[in-house]
C-alpha positions as YAML, in Angstrom:
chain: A
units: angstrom
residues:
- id: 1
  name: UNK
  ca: [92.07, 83.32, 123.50]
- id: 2
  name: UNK
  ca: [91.62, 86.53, 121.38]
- id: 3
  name: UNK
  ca: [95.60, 86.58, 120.79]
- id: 4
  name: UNK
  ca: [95.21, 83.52, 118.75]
- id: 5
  name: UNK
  ca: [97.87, 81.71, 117.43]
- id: 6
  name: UNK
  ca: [96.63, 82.06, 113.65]
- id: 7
  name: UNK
  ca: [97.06, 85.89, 114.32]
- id: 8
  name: UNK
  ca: [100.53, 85.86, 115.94]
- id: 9
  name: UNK
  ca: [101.64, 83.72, 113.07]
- id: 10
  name: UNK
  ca: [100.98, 86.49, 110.46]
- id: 11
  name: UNK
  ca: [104.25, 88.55, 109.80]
- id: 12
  name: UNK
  ca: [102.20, 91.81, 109.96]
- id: 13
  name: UNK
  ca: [101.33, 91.00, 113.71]
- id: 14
  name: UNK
  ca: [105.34, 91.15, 114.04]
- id: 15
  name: UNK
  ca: [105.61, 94.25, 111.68]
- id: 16
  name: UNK
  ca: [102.77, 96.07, 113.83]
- id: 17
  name: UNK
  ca: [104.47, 94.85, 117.06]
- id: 18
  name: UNK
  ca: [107.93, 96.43, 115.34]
- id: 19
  name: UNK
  ca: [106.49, 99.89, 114.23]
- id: 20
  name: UNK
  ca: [104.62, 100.55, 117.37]
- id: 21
  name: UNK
  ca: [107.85, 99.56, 119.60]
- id: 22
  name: UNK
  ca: [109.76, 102.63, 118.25]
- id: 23
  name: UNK
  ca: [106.94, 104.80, 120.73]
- id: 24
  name: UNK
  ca: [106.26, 102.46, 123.46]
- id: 25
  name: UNK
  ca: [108.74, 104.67, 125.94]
- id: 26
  name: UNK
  ca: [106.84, 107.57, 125.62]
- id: 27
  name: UNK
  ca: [103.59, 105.31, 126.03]
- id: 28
  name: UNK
  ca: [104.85, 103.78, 129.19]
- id: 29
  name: UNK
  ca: [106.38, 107.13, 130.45]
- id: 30
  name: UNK
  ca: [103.10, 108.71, 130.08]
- id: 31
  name: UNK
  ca: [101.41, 105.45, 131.78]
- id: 32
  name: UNK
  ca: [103.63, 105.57, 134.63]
- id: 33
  name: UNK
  ca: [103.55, 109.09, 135.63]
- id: 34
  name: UNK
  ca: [99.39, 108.45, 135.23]
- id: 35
  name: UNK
  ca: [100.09, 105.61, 137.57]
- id: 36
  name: UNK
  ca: [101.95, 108.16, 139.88]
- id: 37
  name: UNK
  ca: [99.50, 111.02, 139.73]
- id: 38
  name: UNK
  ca: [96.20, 108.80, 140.36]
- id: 39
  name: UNK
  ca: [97.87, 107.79, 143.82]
- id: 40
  name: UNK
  ca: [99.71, 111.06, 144.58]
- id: 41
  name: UNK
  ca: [95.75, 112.76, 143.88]
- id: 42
  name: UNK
  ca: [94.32, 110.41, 147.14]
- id: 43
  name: UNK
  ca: [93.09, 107.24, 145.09]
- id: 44
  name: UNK
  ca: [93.13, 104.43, 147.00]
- id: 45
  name: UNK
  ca: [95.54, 101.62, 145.58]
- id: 46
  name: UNK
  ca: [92.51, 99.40, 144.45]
- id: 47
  name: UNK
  ca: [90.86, 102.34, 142.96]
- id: 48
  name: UNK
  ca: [93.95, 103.37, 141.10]
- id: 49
  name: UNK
  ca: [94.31, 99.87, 139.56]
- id: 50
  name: UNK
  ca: [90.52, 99.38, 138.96]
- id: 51
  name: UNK
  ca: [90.64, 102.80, 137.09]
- id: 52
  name: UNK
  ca: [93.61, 102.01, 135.01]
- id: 53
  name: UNK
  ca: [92.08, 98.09, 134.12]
- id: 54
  name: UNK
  ca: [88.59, 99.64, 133.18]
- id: 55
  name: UNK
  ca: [88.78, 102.65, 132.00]
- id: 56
  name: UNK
  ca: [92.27, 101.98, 129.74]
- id: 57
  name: UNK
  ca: [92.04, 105.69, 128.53]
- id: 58
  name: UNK
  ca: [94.96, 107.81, 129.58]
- id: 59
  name: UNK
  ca: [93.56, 111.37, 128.25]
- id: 60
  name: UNK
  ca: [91.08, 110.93, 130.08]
- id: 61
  name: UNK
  ca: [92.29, 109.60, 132.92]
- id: 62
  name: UNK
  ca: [94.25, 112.40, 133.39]
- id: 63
  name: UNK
  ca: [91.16, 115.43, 132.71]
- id: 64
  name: UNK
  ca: [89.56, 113.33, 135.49]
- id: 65
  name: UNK
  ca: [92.29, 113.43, 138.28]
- id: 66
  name: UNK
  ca: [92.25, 117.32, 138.82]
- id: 67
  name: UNK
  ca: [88.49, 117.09, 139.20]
- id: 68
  name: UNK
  ca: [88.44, 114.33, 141.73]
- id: 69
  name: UNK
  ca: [90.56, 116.48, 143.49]
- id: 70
  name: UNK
  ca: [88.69, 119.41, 143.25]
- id: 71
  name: UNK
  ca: [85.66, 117.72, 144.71]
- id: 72
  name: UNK
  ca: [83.57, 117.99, 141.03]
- id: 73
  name: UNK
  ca: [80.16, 116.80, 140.66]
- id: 74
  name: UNK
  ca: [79.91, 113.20, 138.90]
- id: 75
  name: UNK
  ca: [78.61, 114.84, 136.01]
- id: 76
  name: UNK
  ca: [81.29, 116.87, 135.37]
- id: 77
  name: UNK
  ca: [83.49, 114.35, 135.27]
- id: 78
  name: UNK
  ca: [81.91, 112.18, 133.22]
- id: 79
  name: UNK
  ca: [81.01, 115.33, 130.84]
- id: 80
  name: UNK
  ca: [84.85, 115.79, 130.82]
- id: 81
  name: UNK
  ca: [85.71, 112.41, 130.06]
- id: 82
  name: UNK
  ca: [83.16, 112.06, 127.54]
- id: 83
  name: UNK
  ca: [83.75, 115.32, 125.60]
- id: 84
  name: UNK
  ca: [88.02, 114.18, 125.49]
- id: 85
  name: UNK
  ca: [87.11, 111.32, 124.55]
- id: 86
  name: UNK
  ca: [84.69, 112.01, 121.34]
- id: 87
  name: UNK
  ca: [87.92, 111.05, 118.77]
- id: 88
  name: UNK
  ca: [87.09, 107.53, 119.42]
- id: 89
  name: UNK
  ca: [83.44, 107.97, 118.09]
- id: 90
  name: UNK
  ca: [85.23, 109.26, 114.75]
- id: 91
  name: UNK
  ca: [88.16, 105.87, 115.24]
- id: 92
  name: UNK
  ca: [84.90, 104.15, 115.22]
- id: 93
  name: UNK
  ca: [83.79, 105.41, 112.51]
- id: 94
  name: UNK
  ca: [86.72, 104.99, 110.00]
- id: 95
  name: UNK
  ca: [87.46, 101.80, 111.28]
- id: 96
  name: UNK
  ca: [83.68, 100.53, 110.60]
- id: 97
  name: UNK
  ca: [84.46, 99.10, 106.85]
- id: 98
  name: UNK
  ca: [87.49, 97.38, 108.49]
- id: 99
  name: UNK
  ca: [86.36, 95.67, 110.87]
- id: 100
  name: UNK
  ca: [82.06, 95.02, 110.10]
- id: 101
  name: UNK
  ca: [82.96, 91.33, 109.18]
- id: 102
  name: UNK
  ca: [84.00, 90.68, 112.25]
- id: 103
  name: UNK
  ca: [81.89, 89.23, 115.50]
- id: 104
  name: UNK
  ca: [80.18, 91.61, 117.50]
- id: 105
  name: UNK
  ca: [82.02, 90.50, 120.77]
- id: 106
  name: UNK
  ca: [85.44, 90.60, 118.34]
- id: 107
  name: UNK
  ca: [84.40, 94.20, 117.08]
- id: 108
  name: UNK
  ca: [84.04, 95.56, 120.78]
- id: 109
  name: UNK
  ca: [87.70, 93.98, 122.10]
- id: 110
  name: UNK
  ca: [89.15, 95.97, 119.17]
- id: 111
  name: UNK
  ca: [87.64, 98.82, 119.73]
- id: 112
  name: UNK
  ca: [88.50, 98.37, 123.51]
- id: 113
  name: UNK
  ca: [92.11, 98.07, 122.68]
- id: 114
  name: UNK
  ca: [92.56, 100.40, 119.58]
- id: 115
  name: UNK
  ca: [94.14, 103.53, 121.16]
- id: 116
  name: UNK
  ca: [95.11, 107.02, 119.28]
- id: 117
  name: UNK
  ca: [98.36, 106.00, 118.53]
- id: 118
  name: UNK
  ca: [97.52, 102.59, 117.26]
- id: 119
  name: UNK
  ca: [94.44, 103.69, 114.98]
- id: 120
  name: UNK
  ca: [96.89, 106.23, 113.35]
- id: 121
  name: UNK
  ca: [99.20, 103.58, 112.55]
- id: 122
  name: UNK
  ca: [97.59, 101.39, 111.13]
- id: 123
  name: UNK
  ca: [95.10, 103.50, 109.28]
- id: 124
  name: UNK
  ca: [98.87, 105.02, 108.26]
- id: 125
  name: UNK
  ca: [99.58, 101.45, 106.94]
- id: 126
  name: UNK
  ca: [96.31, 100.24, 105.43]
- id: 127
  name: UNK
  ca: [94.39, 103.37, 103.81]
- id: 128
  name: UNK
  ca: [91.73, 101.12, 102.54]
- id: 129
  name: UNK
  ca: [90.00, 98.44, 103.80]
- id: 130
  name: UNK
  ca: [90.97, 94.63, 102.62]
- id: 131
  name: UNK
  ca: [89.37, 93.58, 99.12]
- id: 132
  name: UNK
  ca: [89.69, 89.78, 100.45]
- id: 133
  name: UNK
  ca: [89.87, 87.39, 103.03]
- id: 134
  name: UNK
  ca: [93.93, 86.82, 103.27]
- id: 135
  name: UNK
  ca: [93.77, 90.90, 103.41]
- id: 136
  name: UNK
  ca: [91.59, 91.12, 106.43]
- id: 137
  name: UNK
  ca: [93.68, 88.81, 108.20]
- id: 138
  name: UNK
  ca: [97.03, 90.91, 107.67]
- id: 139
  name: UNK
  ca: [94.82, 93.98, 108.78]
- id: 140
  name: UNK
  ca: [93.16, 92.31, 111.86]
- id: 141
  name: UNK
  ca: [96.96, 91.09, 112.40]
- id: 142
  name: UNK
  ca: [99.12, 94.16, 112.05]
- id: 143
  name: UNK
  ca: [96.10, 95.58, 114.62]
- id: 144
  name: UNK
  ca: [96.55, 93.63, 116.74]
- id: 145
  name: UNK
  ca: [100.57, 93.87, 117.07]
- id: 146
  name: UNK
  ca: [100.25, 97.83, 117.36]
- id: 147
  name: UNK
  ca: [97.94, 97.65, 120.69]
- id: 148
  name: UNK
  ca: [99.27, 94.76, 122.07]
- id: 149
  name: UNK
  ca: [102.72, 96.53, 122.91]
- id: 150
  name: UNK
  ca: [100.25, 100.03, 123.50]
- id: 151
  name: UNK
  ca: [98.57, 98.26, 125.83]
- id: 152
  name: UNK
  ca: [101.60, 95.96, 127.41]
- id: 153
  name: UNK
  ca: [103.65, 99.10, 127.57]
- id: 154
  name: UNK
  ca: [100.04, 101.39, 129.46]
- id: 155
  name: UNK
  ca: [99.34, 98.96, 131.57]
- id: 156
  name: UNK
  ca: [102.93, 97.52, 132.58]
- id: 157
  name: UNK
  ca: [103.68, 100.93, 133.62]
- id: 158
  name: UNK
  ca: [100.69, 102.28, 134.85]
- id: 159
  name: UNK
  ca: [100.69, 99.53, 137.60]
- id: 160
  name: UNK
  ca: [104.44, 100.42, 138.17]
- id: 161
  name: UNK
  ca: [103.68, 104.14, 139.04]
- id: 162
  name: UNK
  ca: [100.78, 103.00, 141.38]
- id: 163
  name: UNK
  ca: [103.11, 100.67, 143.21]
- id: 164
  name: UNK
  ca: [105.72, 103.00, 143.21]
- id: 165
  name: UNK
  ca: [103.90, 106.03, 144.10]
- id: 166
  name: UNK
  ca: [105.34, 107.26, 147.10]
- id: 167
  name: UNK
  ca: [109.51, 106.83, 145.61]
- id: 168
  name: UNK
  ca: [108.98, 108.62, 141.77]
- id: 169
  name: UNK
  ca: [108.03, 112.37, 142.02]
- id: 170
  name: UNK
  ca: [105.54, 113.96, 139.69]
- id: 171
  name: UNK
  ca: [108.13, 116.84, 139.39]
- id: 172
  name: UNK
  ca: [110.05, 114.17, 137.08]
- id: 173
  name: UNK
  ca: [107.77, 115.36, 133.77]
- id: 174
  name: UNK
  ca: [108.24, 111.34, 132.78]
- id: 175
  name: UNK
  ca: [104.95, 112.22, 131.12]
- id: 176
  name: UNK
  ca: [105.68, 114.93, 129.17]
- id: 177
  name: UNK
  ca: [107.20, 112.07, 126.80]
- id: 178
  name: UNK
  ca: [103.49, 110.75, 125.95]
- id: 179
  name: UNK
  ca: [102.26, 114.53, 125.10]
- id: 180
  name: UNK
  ca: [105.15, 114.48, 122.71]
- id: 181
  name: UNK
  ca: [103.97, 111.49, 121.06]
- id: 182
  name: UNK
  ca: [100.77, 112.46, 120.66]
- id: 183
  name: UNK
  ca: [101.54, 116.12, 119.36]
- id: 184
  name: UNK
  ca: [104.24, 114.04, 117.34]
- id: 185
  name: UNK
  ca: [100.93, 111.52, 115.90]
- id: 186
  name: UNK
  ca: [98.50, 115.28, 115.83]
- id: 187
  name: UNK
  ca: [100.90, 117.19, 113.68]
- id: 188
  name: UNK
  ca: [101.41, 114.10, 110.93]
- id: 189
  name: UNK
  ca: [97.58, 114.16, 111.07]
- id: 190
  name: UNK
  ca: [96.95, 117.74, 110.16]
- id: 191
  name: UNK
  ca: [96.55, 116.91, 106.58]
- id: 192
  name: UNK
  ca: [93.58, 118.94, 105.52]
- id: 193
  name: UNK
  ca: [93.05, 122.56, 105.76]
- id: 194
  name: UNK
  ca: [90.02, 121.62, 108.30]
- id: 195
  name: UNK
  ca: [91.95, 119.36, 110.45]
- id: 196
  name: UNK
  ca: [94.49, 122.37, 111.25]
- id: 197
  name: UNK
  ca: [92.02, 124.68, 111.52]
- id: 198
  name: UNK
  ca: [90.40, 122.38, 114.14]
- id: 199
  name: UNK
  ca: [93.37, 121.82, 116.08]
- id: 200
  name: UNK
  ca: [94.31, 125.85, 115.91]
- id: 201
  name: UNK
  ca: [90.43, 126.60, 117.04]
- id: 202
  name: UNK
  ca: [90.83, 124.06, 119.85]
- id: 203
  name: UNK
  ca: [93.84, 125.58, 121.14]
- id: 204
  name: UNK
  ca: [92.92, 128.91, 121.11]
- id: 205
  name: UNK
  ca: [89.79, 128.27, 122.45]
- id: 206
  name: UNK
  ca: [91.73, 126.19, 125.47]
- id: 207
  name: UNK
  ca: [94.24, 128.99, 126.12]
- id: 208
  name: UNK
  ca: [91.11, 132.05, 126.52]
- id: 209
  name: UNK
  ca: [89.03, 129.60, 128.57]
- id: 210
  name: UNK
  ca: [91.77, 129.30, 131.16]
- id: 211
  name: UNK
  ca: [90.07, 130.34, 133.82]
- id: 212
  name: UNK
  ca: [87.06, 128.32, 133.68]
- id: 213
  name: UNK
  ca: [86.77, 126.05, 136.91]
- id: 214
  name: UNK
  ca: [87.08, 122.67, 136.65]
- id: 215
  name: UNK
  ca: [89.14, 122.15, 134.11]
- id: 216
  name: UNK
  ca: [86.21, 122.68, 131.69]
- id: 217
  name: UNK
  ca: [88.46, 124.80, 129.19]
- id: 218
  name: UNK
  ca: [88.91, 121.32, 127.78]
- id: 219
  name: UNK
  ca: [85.04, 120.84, 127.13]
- id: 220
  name: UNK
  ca: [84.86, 124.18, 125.70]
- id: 221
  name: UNK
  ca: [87.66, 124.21, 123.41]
- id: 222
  name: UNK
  ca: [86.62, 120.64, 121.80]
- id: 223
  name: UNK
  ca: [82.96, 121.43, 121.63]
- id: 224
  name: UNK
  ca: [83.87, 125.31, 119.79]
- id: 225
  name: UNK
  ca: [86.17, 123.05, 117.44]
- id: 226
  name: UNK
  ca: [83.34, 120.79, 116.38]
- id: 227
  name: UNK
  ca: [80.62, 122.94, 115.98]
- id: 228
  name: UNK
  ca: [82.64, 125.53, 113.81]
- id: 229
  name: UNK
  ca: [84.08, 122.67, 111.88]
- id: 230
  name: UNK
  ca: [80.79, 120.79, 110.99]
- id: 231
  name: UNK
  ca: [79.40, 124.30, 110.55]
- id: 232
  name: UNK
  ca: [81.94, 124.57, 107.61]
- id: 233
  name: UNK
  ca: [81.47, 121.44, 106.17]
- id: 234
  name: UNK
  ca: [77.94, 122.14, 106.11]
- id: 235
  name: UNK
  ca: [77.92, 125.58, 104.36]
- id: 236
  name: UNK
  ca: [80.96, 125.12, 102.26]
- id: 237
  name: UNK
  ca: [80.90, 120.98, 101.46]
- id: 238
  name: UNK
  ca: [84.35, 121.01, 102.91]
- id: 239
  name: UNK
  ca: [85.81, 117.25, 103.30]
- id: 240
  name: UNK
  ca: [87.56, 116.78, 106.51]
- id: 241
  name: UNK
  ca: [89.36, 113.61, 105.28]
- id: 242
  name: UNK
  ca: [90.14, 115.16, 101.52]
- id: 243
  name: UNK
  ca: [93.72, 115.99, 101.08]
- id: 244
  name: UNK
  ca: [94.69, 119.10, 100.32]
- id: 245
  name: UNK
  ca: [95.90, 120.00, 96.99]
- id: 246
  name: UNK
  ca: [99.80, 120.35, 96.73]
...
């Protein structure tokens, strides 16, 4: 079992478990109103449930819906779901030194589980990756705690809102208390000069590409936000992960 009792016994798995708890309502609120809309948008029950098992990513879950509706090509879709979810390539990334010791198999479960919310927590909590063994093992453990109640608190209500579809309407907003967390999570990220600018770009970029069909004012605004960004780093050797001077 990859919850192993060696890992629950480590009094960061409790401490991650603890700091992650404080969010878990807007986690679940967003879950279950994702529950609601995939069943509300003509998804069979099944498909609902086999979509929220598999795919476990809520973002884009969500850029998906409106374009099943709309009758999209599979490639848009996917496009869409692949260009929301290009943060994880750069999770990946900055988790690579933490967790390269590991198994391959053990790697890919973390990186299954490890959502936005728990990668900024516990890169919040460990800046730097362990020096020694004992140190990995808190790590792996405090990990562990943070996306076990993320993914308790997705899933648990995910499957709620499919099952109870038809009784919870969508005019409720429940989910507009998982966008706050995650502007809450953006905004303590914005630490570099870059990063802002990023997240300003993006916006903007979102807002004038309104009318685009298809939802594809999301592609658009993340791909004008990367380009211009690595553009920068390129010409001016600006950091993205170097704080700014205070």
């Amino acid at each position: 079992m990859f919850l192993s009792r060696a890992i629950r016994r480590q009094p960061e798995f409790r401490e991650g478990m603890r700091d992650m708890s404080s969010i878990a309502l807007g986690i679940g609120a967003w879950g279950l109103m994702t529950g609601v809309a995939m069943v509300k948008s003509g998804m069979s029950v099944f498909e609902a449930v086999a979509m929220t098992l598999l795919v476990y990513a809520g973002s884009s879950q969500l850029a998906a819906i409106p374009l099943l509706i709309a009758g999209a090509p599979a490639w848009v879709i996917l496009a869409t779901a692949f260009c929301v979810n290009l943060r994880f390539v750069v999770f990946s990334l900055h988790l690579r030194p933490y967790l390269m010791h590991m198994p391959r198999w053990r790697r890919m479960t973390h990186g299954y589980l490890t959502a936005d919310l728990s990668y900024a927590m516990f890169t919040g909590r460990f800046p730097e990756p362990a020096a020694n063994q004992a140190e990995r093992h808190a790590q792996e453990a405090y990990l562990t705690g943070n996306y076990f109640v993320t993914w308790c608190s997705w899933m648990g209500l995910s499957l709620a809102g499919i099952v109870l579809a038809n009784l919870i309407p969508q005019g409720w907003g429940l989910g507009f208390a998982g966008v706050l967390s995650l502007v809450a999570i953006v905004c303590s990220m914005a630490t570099t000069r870059l990063r802002i600018l990023a997240a300003l770009v993006a916006g903007a970029t979102a807002v004038a590409a309104y009318a685009l069909p298809l939802k594809l004012n999301i592609v658009a605004a993340i791909g004008v936000a990367v380009l211009l960004c690595f553009w920068l780093e390129k010409q001016f050797g600006l950091d993205p992960d170097a704080e700014d001077d205070k």
